[in-house]
Structures are given as C-alpha cells and as structure tokens.
PATOR-834521 format. One line per 2 residues: number of its first residue (from 0); for each residue x, y, z of C-alpha. Coordinates in steps of 0.05 Angstrom, whole numbers. Each point is the difference from the previous one (the first is absolute). Example, Ala and Ser with C-alpha at 12.3 -4.5 7.8 and 13.67 -1.06 7.14 Angstrom:
BEGIN
0	246,-90,156  27,69,-13;
This chain:
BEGIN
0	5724,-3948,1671  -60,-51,27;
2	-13,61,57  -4,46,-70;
4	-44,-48,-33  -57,-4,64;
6	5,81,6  -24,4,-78;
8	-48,-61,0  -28,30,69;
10	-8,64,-45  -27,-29,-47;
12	-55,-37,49  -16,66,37;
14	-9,37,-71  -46,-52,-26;
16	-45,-5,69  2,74,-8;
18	-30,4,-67  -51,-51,16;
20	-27,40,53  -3,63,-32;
22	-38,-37,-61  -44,-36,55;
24	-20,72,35  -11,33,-69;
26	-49,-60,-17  -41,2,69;
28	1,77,-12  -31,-5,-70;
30	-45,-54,12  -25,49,65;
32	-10,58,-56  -28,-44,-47;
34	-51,-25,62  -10,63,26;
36	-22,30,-74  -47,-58,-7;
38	-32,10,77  -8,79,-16;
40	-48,-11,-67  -71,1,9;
42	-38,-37,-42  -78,18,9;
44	-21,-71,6  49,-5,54;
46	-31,76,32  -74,-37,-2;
48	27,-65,35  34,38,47;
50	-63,52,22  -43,-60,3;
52	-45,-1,59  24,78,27;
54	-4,30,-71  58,36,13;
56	69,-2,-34  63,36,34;
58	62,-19,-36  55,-17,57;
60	39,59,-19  -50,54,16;
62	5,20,69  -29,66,-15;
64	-70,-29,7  -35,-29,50;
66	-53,-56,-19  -46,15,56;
68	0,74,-41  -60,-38,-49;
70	-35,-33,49  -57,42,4;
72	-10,5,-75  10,-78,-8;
74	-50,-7,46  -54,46,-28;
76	8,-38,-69  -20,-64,32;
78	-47,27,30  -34,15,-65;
80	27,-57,-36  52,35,-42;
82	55,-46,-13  60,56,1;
84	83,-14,8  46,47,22;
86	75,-3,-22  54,31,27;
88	50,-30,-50  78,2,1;
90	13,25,-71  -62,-12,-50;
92	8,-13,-67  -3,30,-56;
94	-33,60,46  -47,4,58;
96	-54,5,-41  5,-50,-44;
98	21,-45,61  -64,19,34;
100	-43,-33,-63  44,-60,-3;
102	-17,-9,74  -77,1,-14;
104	6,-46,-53  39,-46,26;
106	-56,-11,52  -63,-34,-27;
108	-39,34,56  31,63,9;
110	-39,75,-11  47,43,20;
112	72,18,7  36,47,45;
114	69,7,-16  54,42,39;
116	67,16,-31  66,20,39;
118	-18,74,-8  -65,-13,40;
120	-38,14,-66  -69,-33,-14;
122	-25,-47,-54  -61,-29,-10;
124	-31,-60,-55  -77,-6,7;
126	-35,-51,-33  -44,19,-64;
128	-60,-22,43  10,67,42;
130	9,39,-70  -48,46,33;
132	35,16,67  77,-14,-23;
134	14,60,-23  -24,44,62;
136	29,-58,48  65,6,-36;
138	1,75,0  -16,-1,81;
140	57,-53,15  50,37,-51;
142	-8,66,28  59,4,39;
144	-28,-27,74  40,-44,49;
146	-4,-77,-26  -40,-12,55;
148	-59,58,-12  3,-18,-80;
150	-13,-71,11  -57,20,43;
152	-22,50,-50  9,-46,-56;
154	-48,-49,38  -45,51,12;
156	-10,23,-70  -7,-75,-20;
158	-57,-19,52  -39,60,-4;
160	-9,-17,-84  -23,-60,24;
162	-44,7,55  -31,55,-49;
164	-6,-57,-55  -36,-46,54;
166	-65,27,19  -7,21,-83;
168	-5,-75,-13  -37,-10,63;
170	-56,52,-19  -5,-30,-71;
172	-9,-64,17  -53,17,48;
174	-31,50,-55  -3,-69,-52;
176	-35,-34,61  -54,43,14;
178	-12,9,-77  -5,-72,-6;
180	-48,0,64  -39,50,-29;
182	-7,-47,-79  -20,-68,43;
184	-49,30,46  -30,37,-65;
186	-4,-67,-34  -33,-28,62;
188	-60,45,0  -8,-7,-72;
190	6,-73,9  -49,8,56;
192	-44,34,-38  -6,-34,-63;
194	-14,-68,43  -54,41,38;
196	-35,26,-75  1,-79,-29;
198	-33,-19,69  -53,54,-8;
200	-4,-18,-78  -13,-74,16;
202	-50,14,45  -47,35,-45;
C-alpha cells in the first residue's frame, strides 16, 4: 500500500514538473514572438538614428541589397551638399510611400528620401525646397532602374536643379553690384562737379 502511495505521489510530482515546463517554454516562446514583433517595426526616428553618419538604412532582413549598391549616389549628394537617406526598410508602414515622407520628416536636416521596398520598387520624398526638380527626380528614380542606378539618377536630377539655381543667384547678385557701382560713381562726378562749380562761383 505505502509502495502504491510513492508510485501515485511520484506521478503526481512528474505531472506537475511536466506542466511547469511546458508553461515555462510557451512563456519564453511568446515573450521571443512578442520581442521579435517589437525588433521587426521600424519607426522612422529609429531609420534616421540608425543611417546617421552613412545615410543609409538597410533593415537586417534585407539581404537582397547590398549597401555598397548607393555608394556612388550617396557620395555625389555630398558632394553637392544634398542631405539625402536611403531606406531599405523591412516592412514600411502604412505603405512605402508614405514611409518614405515620414522618413524625411522625421529628420530635421533631411532633403531627400530613397526608399526601396521588398519588390525592389522605388520611392522617393523630396523636400518642397526642390518643388522645382522633385517631380523629374522622382520620375528618373521611379522608372523602374536597379536601386543602385535610381539612386544615382535621383541624385542627379536633384544636383543638376541646383547647380542650375546657383550661378542664377550668382549672376544677380553680381548684376545688383555693378548697378549699384554704376549709381555711386554717378553721384561722385556729380558730387565732383558741383564742388568744382561753387569753387569757380566763389572765385568770381
């Protein structure tokens, strides 16, 4: 009867460390999912901190591109002091697009974003300063190419608006200068002049 008794109370014991260990494992599993959820959103302050200093973005799941793939674009942009980001993001939200504007305004500094989805597909935000040149940049960088070529494109489009914009101001500035050159040495003569006709006026 006792040897009964320690069978069913052993029973018991192995039935209990059983259950806790199944209820342990299901915890550590749903705390994983929960982690894992929570690692896999992107947040675009979090896509700015992250592309700080390279200006690049690549969400850990996307093998299918290369970083070094916008290296020549990235470094056309600084070379003509456009401030642009380029996100290759996990799973933007609500849509690419709309991810791609959240990006630039997340970043107090930021011109332009490149954004490409898991299809490859191209997105673009341009700030309104570059009204002029968004829409053709856009168009260039949307039209299908490798993300590599379309970033390039896209940087392209951008610079060439403003090296364009450049020399404009430049040659009205200078314009206003020699206009103004022109008014003080009129002035001057006159000045000249009228100090030369009192003299002669005194004289006599």
């Amino acid at each position: 009867m006792i040897r009964t008794f320690l069978q069913s109370f052993a029973r018991l014991i192995a039935l209990v460390i059983g259950l806790f260990v199944a209820l342990s494992v299901g915890a550590v599993g749903s705390g994983q999912t929960m982690f894992n959820l929570v690692a896999s959103a992107e947040s675009p302050t979090e896509v700015i901190e992250a592309s700080t200093g390279s200006g690049i973005y690549v969400a850990r799941s996307r093998h299918d591109i290369d970083p070094s793939t916008f290296d020549r674009a990235m470094a056309s942009a600084n070379s003509a002091g456009l401030n642009l980001v380029v996100v290759v993001p996990d799973d933007p939200q609500p849509s690419a697009k709309a991810f791609a504007l959240r990006v630039r305004q997340a970043g107090e500094d930021v011109d332009a974003v490149l954004l490409v989805d898991a299809q490859g597909k191209v997105f673009t935000s341009v700030g309104e300063e570059y009204s002029e040149a968004a829409s053709r940049a856009s168009e260039a960088a949307e039209s299908g190419l490798a993300p590599g070529r379309a970033a390039s494109a896209f940087v392209h489009e951008l610079t060439v608006e403003l090296v364009v914009e450049r020399p404009a101001l430049f040659g009205r500035i200078m314009n206003y200068a020699a206009v103004l050159f022109v008014v003080l040495a009129v002035v001057i003569m006159l000045e000249i002049l009228w100090r030369l006709f009192r003299s002669r006026m005194s004289a006599s």
